[in-house]
Steps between C-alpha positions, in 0.01 A plus 500: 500500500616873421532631831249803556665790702299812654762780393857500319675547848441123564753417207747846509744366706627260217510785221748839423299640227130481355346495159221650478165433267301824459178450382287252671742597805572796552161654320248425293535720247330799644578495865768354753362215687502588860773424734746502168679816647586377870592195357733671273625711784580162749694354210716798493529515878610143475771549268344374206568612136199495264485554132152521316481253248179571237388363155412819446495639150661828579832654673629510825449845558079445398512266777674680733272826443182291545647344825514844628130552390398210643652640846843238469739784556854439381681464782275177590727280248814487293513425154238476222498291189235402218405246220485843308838642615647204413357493118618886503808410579518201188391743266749743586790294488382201209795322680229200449506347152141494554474912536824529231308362237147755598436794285453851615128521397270282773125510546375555833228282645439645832410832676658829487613473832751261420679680227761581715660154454630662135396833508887591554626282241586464151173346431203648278114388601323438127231297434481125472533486115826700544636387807863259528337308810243545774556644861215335703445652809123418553138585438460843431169489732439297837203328354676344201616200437724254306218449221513897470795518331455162347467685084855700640672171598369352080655803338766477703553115429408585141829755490708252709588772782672423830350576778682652793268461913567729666308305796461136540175493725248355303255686772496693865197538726428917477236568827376134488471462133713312238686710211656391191864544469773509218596125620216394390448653108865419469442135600230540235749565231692274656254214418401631169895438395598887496867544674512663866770649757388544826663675797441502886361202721547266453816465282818479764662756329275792660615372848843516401479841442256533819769326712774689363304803638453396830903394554431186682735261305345183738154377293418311813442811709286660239098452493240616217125563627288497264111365455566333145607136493573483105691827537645609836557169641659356165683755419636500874580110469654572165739829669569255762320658799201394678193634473181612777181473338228771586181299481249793486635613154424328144452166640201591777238356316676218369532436893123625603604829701503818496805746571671448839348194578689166590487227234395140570862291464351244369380717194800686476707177476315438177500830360855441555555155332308635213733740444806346559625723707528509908558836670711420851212684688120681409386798666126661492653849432829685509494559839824515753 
């Protein structure tokens, strides 16, 4: 059985630094879940580094600023890093022969909002006919979905464009209700034979950047939290860290609560072994 703990302090003692999931953890997408600032704070007090660690399809600095909205001031963690900082980052420097071998003219499928993963680069937004490859970052609109964009993803196809995700979640729970992400239309193309490049959780190479950041060169005293089995808790096993699962994020109904209740371990251990994946302890919340 996964053992079920009341509050992260049960299992600091074994861990330097934290990893940190932001939506579905810290907030929902619109506001902080309570208790996510004093936990922050004991962390700190204990010594603790933290880095946020998002499959979000924009920069650092977009997360940072809504943090701050949100009431997360910036002196309640250390570093920041993104599924969309990290495709900024591969389209600045094409040091990938995947990103070499991209034009300069891409078609955006996603919102304004998250133009500032290219706005700064060499990189023209045209439209699909035109376009060298596709930057997915998601549904343009909350109450989209994959079948939305389905006459994009057959031009697309028809053209043979790449596709670069900018965010691997195939969906996050926004005030109790499911959204479509870019994970999921690029799976989509995936499936219908186009060619995709993903980046952030839960390819390993996101937490060796993420690791990097916090300095702690032991994996073993390093912990993710996170409330996605398929993405935080891979992608920890795959860094080599362990993972805490928040139960009252994206798998609550799968487990028949609500937010900050305690899951049956019986049910858990299932959701588990259909995953394939095993977090090392499950929390309600992020709570200290």
């Amino acid at each position: 059985m996964i053992p079920l703990i009341s509050g992260l302090s049960a299992v600091a003692g074994r861990y330097d630094g934290f990893v940190l999931d932001l939506w579905g953890v810290i907030h929902d997408g619109v506001v902080a879940y309570p208790g996510v600032a004093e936990t922050l704070t004991a962390l700190r007090a204990a010594g603790k580094r933290t880095i946020m660690l998002s499959n979000a399809p924009r920069r650092a600095t977009a997360l940072i600023e809504q943090l701050t909205r949100l009431g997360i001031g910036r002196d309640l963690y250390d570093e920041v890093l993104s599924s969309g900082e990290a495709v900024h980052l591969d389209l600045e420097r094409r040091s990938d022969p995947i990103f070499a071998a991209l034009g300069s003219k891409l078609y955006h499928l996603g919102p304004e909002r998250d133009r500032n993963v290219y706005e700064s680069l060499p990189y023209r937004s045209v439209d699909l006919e035109s376009a060298d490859f596709v930057l997915n970052t998601g549904p343009v609109e909350v109450t989209e979905t994959v079948a939305d964009y389905q006459a994009v993803l057959d031009r697309a196809l028809a053209r043979r464009l790449p596709m670069v995700c900018a965010n691997p979640d195939h969906v996050v729970i926004r005030q109790g209700k499911r959204i479509t992400c870019a994970g999921a239309i690029a799976d989509r193309y995936a499936d219908m034979g186009g060619q995709v490049v993903q980046r952030g959780k839960p390819d390993p190479a996101i937490y060796e950047v993420a690791l990097a950041a916090l300095g702690i060169a032991d994996r073993t005293r390093v912990c993710a939290v996170g409330d996605a089995l398929h993405t935080d808790v891979r992608g920890a096993r795959a860094g080599g860290i362990d993972a805490v699962l928040v139960t009252g994020g994206i798998h609550a109904d799968e487990l028949g609560i609500k937010w900050g209740e305690t899951a049956d371990p019986a049910r858990l251990a299932e959701l588990a072994r259909h995953h394939g994946e095993t977090p090392v302890a499950a929390l309600p919340k992020f709570i200290w």
